[in-house]
C-alpha positions in Angstrom: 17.2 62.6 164.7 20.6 63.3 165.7 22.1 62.4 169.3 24.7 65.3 169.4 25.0 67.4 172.4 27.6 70.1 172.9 30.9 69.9 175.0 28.8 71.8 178.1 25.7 69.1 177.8 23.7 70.9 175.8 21.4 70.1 173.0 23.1 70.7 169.7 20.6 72.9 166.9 21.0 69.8 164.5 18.7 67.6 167.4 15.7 69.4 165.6 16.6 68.1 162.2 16.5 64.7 160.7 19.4 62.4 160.6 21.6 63.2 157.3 22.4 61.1 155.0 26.4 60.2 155.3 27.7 58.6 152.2 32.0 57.9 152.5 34.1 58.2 149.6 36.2 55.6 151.2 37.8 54.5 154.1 38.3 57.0 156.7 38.0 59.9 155.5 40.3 63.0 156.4 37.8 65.6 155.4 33.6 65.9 155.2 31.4 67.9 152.8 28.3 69.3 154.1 26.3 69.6 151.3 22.5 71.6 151.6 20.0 70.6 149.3 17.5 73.1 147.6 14.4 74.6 148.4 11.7 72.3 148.1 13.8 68.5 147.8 15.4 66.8 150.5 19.1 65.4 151.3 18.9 62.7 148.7 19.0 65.2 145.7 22.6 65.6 145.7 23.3 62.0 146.6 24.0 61.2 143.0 27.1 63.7 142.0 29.3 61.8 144.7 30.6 59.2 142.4 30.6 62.1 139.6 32.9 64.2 140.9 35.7 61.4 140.2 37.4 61.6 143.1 40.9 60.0 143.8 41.2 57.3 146.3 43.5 58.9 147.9 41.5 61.7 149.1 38.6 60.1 151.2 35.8 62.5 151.7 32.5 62.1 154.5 29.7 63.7 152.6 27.0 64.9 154.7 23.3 65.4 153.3 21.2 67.3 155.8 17.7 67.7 155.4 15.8 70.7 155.7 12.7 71.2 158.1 9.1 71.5 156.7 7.6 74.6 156.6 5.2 76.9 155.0 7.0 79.5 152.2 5.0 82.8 152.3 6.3 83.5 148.6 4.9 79.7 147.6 1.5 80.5 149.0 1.9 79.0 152.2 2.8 76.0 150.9 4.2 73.2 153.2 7.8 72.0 151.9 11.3 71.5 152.9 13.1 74.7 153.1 15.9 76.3 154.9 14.3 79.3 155.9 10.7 81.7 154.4 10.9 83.4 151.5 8.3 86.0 152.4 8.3 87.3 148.3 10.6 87.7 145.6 11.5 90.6 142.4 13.7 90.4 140.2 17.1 91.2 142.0 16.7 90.4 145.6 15.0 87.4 147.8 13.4 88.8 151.1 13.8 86.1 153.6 12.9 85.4 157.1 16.2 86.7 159.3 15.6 84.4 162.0 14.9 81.1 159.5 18.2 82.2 158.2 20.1 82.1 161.3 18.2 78.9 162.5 19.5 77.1 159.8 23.2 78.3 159.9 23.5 77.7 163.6 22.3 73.9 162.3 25.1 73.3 160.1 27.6 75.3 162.3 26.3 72.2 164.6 27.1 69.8 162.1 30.5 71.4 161.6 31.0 70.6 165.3 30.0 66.8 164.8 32.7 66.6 161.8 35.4 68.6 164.3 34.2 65.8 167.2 35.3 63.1 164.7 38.5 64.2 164.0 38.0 66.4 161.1 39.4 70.0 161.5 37.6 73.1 160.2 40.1 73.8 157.6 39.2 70.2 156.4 35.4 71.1 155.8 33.7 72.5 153.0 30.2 73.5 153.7 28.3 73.2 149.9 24.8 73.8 148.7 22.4 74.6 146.2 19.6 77.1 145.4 18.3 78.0 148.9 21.2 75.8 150.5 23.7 77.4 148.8 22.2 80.4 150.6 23.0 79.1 154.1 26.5 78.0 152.7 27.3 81.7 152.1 25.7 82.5 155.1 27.9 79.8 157.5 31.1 80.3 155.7 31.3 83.8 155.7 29.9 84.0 159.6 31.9 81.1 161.0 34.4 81.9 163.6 37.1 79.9 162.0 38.2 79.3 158.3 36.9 77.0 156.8 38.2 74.4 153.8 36.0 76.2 151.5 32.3 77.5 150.7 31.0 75.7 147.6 28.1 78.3 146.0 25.9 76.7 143.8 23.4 78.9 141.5 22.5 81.0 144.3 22.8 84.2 146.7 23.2 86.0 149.7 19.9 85.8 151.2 20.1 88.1 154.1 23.5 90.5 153.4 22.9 92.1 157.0 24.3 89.0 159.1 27.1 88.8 157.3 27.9 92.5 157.6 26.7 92.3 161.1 28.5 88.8 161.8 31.1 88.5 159.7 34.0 87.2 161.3 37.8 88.4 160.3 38.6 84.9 160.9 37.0 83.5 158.1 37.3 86.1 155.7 40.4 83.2 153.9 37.8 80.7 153.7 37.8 80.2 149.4 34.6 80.4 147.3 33.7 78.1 144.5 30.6 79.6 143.0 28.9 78.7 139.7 26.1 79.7 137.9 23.5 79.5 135.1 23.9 82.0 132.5 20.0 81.1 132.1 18.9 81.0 135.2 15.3 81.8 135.3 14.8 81.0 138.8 18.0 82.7 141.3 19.1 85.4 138.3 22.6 85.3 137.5 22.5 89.0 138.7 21.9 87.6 142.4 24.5 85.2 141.6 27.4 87.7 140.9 26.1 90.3 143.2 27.0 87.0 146.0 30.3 86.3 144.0 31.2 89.8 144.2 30.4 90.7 148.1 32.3 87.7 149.6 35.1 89.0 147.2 35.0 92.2 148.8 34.7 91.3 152.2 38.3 89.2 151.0 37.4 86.0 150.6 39.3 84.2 147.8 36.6 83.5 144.4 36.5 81.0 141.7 33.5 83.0 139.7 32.7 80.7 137.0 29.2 80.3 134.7 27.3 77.5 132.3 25.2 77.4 129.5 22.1 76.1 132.0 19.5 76.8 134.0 18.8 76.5 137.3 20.5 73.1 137.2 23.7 71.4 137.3 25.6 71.2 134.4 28.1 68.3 133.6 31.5 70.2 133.5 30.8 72.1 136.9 30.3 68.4 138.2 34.2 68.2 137.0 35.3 71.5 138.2 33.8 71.3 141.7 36.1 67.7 141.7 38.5 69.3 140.5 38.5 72.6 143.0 37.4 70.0 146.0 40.8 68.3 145.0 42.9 71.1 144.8 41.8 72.5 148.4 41.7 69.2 150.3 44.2 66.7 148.6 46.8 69.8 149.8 45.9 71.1 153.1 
């Protein structure tokens, strides 16, 4: 469990969580990647693509691995698993999910965004990254945070609750830059959801890299490349 408490003494949303996983790219790092697994795995699924991305010693990254809570997912049958909020059911072109999960879990990374800030790293220095359902909560912090951000990194996923960000958007944010990618065979988050998310943070006017693979709901090899490559371009620079 995490020790963090805020500035004023109090407990920090991330206490209710398990510790992360923190893996270093090397030696102190001058920015951190909070990366959110998918519905349904845990912070070690993404563990592997560190070493993929190629990164150049010369840009030391903190790569954070939170873990989602258990709960029961209404749309799963009530099934027990880790997830970052319900998803009370699904059609094909929208993902009803629980408001309040949603919120939950974004004021939990916003208090790992503070821990990163508390260790020297600025918020223009921080990319908040996920997948599937975490890419959901990256969307939702990035575009809700009261501060840019170094970037949101959008992975084969959506905007799962559109009314906070119109209702808590934040001008402030609005330069944070989007990396999102998706699976032009994407059974599971349809790439319909996937541009519909694209295109919203576009309008709100948040700078978008839009770009698709010949996948699934998976992670293809060049998109490994190009998120080095775009995590490059908007650290190794600012």
């Amino acid at each position: 469990m995490s020790s963090f408490n805020h500035a004023d003494g109090s407990p920090s949303p991330a206490l209710d969580y398990e510790a992360p996983i923190e893996i270093e790219s090397g030696a102190n790092p001058s920015a951190s990647v909070i990366w959110l697994h998918g519905l349904g795995a845990d912070g070690s699924d993404f563990v592997p693509i560190v070493p993929e991305l190629r990164l150049p010693a010369s840009l030391p990254i903190r790569f954070i691995f939170p873990h989602a809570r258990r709960m029961p997912v209404t749309w799963n049958n009530g099934y027990v698993m880790r997830a970052w909020y319900d998803i009370v059911s699904v059609d094909d072109d929208k993902r009803h999910a629980d408001d309040a999960g949603v919120r939950a879990s974004r004021d939990a990374v916003r208090a790992w965004i503070k821990q990163e800030q508390a260790r020297g790293i600025a918020a223009s220095r921080i990319i908040v990254a996920g997948f599937s359902q975490g890419g959901a909560i990256a969307y939702t912090t990035g575009m809700t945070h009261p501060e840019p951000l170094g970037g949101i990194l959008a992975l084969s996923t959506y905007i799962p609750a559109p009314t906070i960000v119109a209702e808590e958007g934040r001008t402030g944010s609005v330069s944070t830059p989007v990396f999102a990618a998706h699976g032009i065979e994407d059974a599971v988050v349809p790439l319909s959801l996937g541009e519909r998310a694209a295109e919203s943070a576009r309008e709100t006017g948040h700078p978008v890299q839009w770009r698709t693979y010949p996948m699934g709901h998976s992670v293809h090899p060049q998109e490994i490349a190009d998120i080095g490559a775009w995590l490059v371009e908007r650290l190794a620079t600012h």
